[in-house]
N, C-alpha and C positions, 0 to 999 in steps of 0.2 A: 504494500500500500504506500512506503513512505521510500524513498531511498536515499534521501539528507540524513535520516538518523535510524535510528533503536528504537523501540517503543519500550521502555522500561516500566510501566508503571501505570497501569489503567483503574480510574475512581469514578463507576457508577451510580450516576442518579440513582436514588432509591427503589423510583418507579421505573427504573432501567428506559430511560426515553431521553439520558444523555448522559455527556460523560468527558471526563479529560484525559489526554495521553500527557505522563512525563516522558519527553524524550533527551538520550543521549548525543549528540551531534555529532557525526564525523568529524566536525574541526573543533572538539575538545568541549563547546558547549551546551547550555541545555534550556531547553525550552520547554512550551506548556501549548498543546492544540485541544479547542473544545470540540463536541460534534450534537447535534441534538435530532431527534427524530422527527421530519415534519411530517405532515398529512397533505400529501399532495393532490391536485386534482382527478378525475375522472382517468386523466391518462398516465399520469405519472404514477398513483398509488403514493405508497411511503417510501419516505428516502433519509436518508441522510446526510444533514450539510451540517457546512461547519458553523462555527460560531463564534470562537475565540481565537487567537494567537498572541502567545507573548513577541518578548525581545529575547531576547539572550542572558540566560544566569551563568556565574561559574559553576553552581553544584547543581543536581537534582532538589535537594532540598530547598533553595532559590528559587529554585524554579516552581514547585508544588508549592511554596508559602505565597508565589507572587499568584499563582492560579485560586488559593484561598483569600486571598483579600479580593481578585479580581470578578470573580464567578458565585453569582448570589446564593444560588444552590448551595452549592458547595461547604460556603459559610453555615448554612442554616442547617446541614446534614452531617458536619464536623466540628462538634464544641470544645474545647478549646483546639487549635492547629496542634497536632503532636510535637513535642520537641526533636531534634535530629539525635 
């Protein structure tokens, strides 16, 4: 699916209808892609698009803390951010 990076780390909506990938990056770093599930029309059906992208963190943990302040979900589905 992706071939700039790794998917290392997949965090599921609750109602499984989106979701964020941590990724590792070939060129050392890591970012944050959302995806969420729409309801498309008569001819499309369901699909999925995206919805978020960070910038560039140096860790993974950068990266999943920047996708919890940024992704409202996410905030309300993980109380308090674990620590690294």
């Amino acid at each position: 699916m992706w071939t700039h990076a790794k998917n290392i780390k997949v965090i599921d909506r609750a109602d499984g209808k989106a979701k964020v990938y941590i990724f590792a990056r070939h060129d050392g770093f890591y970012e944050y892609r959302g995806e969420a599930e729409i309801q498309g029309d008569e001819y499309e059906g369901v699909h999925w698009s995206p919805t978020e992208r960070s910038g560039l963190f140096a860790s993974a943990h950068e990266a999943e803390r920047a996708a919890f302040d940024d992704v409202p979900w996410l905030r309300q589905q993980i109380r308090p951010f674990p620590a690294p």
